[in-house]
C-alpha positions in Angstrom: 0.0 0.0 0.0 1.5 3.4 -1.1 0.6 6.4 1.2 0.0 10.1 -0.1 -0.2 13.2 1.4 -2.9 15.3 0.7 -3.0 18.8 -0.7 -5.1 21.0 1.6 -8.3 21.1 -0.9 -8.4 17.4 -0.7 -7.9 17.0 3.1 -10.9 19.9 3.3 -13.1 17.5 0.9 -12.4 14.7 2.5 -13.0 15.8 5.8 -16.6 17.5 4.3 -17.8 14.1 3.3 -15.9 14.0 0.0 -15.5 10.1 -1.2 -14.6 10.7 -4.7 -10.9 12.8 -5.0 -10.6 14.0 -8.4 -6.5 13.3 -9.2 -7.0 15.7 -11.7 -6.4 18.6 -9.5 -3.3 17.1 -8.1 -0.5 17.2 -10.9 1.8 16.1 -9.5 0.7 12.9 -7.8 2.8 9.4 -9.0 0.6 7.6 -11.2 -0.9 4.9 -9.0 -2.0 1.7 -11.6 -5.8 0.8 -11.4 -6.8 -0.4 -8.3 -4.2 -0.4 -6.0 -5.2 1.0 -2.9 -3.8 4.0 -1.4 -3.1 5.2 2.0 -3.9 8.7 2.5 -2.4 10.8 5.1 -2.3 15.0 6.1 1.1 16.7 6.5 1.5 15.4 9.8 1.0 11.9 8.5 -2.3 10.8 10.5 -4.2 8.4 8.3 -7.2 10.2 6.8 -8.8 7.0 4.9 -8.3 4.5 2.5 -8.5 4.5 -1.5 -8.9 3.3 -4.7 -6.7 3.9 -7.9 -9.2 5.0 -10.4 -7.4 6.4 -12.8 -9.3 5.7 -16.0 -12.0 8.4 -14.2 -9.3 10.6 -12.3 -10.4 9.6 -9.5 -9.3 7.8 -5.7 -12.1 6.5 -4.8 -12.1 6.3 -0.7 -13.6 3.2 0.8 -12.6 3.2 4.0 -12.4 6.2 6.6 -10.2 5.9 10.1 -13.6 5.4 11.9 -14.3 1.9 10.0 -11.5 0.2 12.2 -10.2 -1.2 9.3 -6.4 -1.5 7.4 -7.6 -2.7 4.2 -10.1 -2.5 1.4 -11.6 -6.5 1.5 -14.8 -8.2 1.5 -14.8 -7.3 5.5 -15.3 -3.9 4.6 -17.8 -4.8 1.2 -19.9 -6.7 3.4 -19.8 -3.7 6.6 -21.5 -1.7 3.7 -23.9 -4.0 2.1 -25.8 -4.9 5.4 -25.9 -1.2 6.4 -27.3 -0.2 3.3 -29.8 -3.6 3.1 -30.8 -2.2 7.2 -31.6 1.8 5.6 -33.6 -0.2 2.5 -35.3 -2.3 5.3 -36.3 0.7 7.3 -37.6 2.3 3.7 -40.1 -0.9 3.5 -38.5 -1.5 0.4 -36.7 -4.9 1.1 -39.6 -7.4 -0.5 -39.2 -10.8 -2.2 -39.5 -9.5 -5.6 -39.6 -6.0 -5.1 -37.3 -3.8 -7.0 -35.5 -0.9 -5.2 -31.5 0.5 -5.6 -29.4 -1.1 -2.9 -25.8 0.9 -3.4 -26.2 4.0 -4.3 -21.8 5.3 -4.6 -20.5 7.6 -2.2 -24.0 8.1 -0.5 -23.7 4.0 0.7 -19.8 4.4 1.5 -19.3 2.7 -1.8 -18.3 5.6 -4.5 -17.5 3.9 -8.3 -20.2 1.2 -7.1 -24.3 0.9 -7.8 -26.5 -1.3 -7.6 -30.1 -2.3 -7.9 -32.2 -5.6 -7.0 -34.4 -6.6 -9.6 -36.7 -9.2 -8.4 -34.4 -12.0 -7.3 -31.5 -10.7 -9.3 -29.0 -7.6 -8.3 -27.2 -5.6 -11.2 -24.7 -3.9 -9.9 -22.7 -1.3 -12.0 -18.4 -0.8 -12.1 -17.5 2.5 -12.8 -13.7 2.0 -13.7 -11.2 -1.1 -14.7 -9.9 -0.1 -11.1 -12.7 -1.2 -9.0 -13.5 -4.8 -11.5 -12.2 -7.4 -8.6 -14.0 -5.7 -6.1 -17.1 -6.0 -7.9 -17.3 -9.6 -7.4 -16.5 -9.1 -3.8 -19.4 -6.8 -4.1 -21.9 -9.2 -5.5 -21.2 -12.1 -3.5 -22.2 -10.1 -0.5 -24.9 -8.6 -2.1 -26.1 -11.6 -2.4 -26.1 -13.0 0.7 -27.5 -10.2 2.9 -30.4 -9.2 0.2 -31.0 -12.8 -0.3 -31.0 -13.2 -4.0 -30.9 -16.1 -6.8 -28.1 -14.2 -8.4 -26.0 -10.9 -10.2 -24.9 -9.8 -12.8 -21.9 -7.2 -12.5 -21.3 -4.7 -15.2 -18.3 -2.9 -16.0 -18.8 0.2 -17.7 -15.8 2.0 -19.6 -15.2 5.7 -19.2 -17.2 7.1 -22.7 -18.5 4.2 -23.3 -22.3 4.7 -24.7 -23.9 0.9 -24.0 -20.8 -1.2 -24.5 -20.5 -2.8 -20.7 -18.3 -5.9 -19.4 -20.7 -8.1 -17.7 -20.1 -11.3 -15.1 -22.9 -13.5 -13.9 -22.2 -14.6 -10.5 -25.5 -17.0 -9.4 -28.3 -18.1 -11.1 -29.6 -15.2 -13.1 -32.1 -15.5 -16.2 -32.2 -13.9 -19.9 -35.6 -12.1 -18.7 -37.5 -12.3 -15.6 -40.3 -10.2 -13.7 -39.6 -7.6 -10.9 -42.4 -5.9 -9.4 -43.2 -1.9 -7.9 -46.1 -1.1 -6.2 -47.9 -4.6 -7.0 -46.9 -4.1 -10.7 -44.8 -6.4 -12.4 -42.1 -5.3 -15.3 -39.9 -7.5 -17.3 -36.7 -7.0 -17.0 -33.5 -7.8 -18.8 -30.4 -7.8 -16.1 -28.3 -9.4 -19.1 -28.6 -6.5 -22.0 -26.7 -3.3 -22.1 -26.7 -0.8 -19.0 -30.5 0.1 -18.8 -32.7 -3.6 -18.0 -36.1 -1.9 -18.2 -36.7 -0.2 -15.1 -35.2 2.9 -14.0 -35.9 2.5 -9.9 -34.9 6.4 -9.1 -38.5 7.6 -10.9 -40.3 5.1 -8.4 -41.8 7.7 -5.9 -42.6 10.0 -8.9 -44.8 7.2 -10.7 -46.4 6.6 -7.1 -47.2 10.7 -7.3 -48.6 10.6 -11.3 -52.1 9.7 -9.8 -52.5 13.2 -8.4 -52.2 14.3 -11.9 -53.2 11.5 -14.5 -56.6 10.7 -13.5 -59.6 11.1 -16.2 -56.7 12.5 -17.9 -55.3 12.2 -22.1 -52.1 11.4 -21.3 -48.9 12.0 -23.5 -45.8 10.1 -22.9 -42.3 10.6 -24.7 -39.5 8.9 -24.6 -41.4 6.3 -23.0 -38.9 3.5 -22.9 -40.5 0.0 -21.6 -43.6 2.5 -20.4 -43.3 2.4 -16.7 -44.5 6.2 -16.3 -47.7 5.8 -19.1 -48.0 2.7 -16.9 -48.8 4.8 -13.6 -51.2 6.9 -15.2 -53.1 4.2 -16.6 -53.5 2.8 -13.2 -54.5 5.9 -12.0 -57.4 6.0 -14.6 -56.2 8.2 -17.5 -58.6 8.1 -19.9 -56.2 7.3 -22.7 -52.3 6.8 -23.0 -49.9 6.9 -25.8 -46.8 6.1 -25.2 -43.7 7.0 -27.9 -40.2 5.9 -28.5 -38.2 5.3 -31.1 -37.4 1.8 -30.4 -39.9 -0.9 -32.1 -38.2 -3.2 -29.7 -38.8 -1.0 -26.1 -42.1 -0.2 -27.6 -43.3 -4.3 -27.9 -41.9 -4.4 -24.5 -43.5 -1.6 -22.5 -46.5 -2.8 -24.5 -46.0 -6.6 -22.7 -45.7 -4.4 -19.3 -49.6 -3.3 -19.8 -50.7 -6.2 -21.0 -49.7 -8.1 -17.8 -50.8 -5.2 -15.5 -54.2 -6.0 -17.1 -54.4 -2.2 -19.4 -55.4 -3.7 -23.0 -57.5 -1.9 -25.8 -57.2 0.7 -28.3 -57.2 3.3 -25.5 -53.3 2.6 -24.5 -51.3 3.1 -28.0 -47.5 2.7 -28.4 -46.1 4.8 -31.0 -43.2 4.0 -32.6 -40.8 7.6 -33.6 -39.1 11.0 -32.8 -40.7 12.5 -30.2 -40.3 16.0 -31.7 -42.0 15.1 -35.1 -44.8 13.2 -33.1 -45.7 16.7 -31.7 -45.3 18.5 -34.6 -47.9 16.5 -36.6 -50.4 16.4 -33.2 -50.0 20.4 -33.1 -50.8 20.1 -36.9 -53.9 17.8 -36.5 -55.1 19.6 -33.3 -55.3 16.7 -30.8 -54.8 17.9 -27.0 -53.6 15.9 -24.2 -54.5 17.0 -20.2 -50.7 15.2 -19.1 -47.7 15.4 -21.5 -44.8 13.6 -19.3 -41.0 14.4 -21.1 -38.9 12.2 -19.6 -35.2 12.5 -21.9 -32.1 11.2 -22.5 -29.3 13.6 -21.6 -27.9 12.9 -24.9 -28.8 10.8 -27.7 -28.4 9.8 -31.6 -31.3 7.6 -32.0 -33.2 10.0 -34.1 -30.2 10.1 -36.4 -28.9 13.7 -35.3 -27.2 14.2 -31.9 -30.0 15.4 -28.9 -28.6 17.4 -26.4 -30.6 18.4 -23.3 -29.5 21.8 -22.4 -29.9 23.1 -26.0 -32.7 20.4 -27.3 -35.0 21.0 -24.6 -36.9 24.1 -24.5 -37.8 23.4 -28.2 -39.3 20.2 -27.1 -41.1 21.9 -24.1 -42.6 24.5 -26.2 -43.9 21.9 -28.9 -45.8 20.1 -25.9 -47.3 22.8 -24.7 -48.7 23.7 -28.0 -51.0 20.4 -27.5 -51.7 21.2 -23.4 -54.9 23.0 -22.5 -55.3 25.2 -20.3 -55.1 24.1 -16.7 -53.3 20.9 -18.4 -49.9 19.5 -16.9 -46.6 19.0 -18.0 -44.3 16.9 -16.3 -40.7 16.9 -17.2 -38.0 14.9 -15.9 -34.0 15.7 -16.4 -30.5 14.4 -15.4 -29.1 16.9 -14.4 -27.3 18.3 -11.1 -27.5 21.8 -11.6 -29.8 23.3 -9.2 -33.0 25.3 -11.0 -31.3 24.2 -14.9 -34.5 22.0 -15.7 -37.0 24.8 -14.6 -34.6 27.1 -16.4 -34.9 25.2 -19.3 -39.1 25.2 -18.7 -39.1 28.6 -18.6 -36.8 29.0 -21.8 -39.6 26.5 -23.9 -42.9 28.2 -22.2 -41.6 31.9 -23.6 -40.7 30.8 -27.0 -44.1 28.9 -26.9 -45.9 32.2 -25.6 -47.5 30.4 -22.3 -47.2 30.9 -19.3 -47.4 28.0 -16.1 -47.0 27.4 -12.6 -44.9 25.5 -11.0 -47.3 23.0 -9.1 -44.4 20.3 -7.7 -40.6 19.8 -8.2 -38.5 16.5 -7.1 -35.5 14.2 -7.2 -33.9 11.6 -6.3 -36.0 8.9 -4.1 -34.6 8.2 -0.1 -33.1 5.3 -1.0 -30.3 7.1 -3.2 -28.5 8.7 -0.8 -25.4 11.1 -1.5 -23.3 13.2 0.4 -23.7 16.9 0.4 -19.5 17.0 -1.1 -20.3 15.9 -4.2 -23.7 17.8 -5.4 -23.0 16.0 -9.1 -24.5 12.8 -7.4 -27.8 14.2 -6.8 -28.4 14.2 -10.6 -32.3 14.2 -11.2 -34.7 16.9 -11.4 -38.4 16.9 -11.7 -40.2 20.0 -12.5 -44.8 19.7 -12.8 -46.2 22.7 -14.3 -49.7 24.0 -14.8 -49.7 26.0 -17.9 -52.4 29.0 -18.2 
């Protein structure tokens, strides 16, 4: 183990929570080959915690923290974290044969580089560097053991890389199997790229649609496997169409109704560009009570790059040329940046000439936690607007 002293900005974020030291700032650091672990020490040479060579992000990822009682970064210390973050998820009501919840959630669980959600009987848990790869099957052996599940699948994702992951199986763990959400069953897909079919940080916002989707026509883009059109239909919309560009996500979130029991010509899955869709329902006049934008950050599936920050207020506007009056429009964005996404609201409503109010605003659900250091980790904004 190779001890460094830390610069003073490091020792100060460190000692505000800080679990992810970005190398970057700190030129003139050796260069410490991937996952070796660290020592880190002030000028005085009193340990200040344990690390992680992550150099393929910039990063030392600190595991371990004098308090922990511990001299090295094992499956001792993995398993320390997995139970206490199985106990919060306990305490959340969340830990449910079946159920499907994120268990690991980086810095916030002690674990920065590492996440992971149970799906059903199945955990996918998510690598964020060639650094931290053998401790990821350290990770998923106790993962399963204290969350009691059938199997893993760990999933090495390379810096810039878009859906290319690394995966290991580590258990019994099927092509496709069923993992359920407030009594609602979605199929899920722990062995295909990075995203399986259910996105558990929107959970507590498709528990809060109802306030906003009953009786109502109900708009949903970028709908993915359908999980949001899903909530409103079970909170009685009076019709939903869902629309993606994917046949293949769109034959899927149609399986998810089916199964929930929502069938007829009332629930439609529209296969294409979300920004042409609108164009030709401003053109043919239809109106929907609920339009609910839920984007990629970026994307190239419509054949052109999307980017959110400049992409988005175009959208927005577009939408709200279909709302009514007194209708909603719920918009969802990964982003960090405190206010950007109602920025961005704003931005579309003007160049649409409406106006709205701002009737609820969200994040991230309890069980992602993340320390106040590191604000990047918070990294989801919802913004609900009544437009005039």
């Amino acid at each position: 183990m190779t001890d460094l002293t830390l610069p003073a900005f490091a020792e100060s974020f460190l000692a505000g929570g800080g679990r992810d030291l970005d190398i970057s700032r700190m030129p003139d650091l050796p260069a410490f080959p991937a996952g070796s672990q660290v020592r880190l020490v002030d000028s005085s040479g009193e340990e200040l915690g344990l690390a992680i060579a992550d150099p393929e992000n910039q990063r030392l990822r600190v595991l371990v923290l004098p308090a922990d009682n511990l001299i090295k970064i094992d499956a001792t210390l993995l398993a320390l974290r997995v139970e206490r973050a199985v106990a919060w998820r306990k305490q959340l009501g969340l830990v449910t044969k079946g159920e499907a919840y994120r268990l690991l959630h980086g810095a916030g669980d002690g674990l920065p580089g590492f996440t992971c959600d149970v799906l059903g009987d199945v955990a996918v848990i998510w690598v964020l560097g060639e650094g931290l790869r053998a401790l990821g099957t350290q990770l998923a052996n106790a993962v399963i053991g204290f969350a009691q599940l059938a199997g893993a699948v760990v999933k090495l994702r390379a810096r810039g890389g878009a859906d290319a992951v690394e995966q290991e199986v580590i258990g019994k763990v099927e092509d496709k199997h069923l993992a359920s959400e407030s009594g609602v069953a979605y199929e899920i897909h722990a062995l295909s790229g990075l995203n399986t079919g259910l996105f558990t940080d929107m959970r507590e916002q498709r528990r809060g649609l109802h306030r906003f989707a009953a009786g109502a026509r109900v708009l949903n883009l970028f709908s993915y496997t359908g999980a949001l059109g899903l909530a409103c239909a079970r909170a009685g919309a009076a019709s939903v169409t869902n629309v993606d560009t994917s046949q293949g996500v769109q034959a899927w979130a149609a399986g998810n109704f089916v199964r929930a029991g929502f069938t007829g010509a009332k629930y439609k899955f529209e296969q294409g560009d979300s920004i042409r869709y609108l164009a030709r329902a401003q053109k043919d006049k239809e109106r929907y009570d609920l339009v609910v934008i839920d984007p990629p950050t970026f994307s190239t599936a419509r054949g052109t790059p999307w980017v959110l920050d400049r992409d988005y207020p175009q959208l927005i506007g577009q939408a709200a040329a279909v709302i009514p009056a007194n209708g909603i429009l719920w918009l969802a964005a990964n982003t960090h940046e405190l206010g950007s996404l109602t920025k961005l609201a704003l931005k579309g409503l003007k160049n649409a000439g409406r106006s709205a109010a701002i009737v609820e605003q969200g994040g991230l659900p309890p069980e992602y936690p993340t320390v106040a250091a590191q604000p990047q980790d918070r990294y989801l904004q919802i913004c609900a607007l009544r437009l005039a």
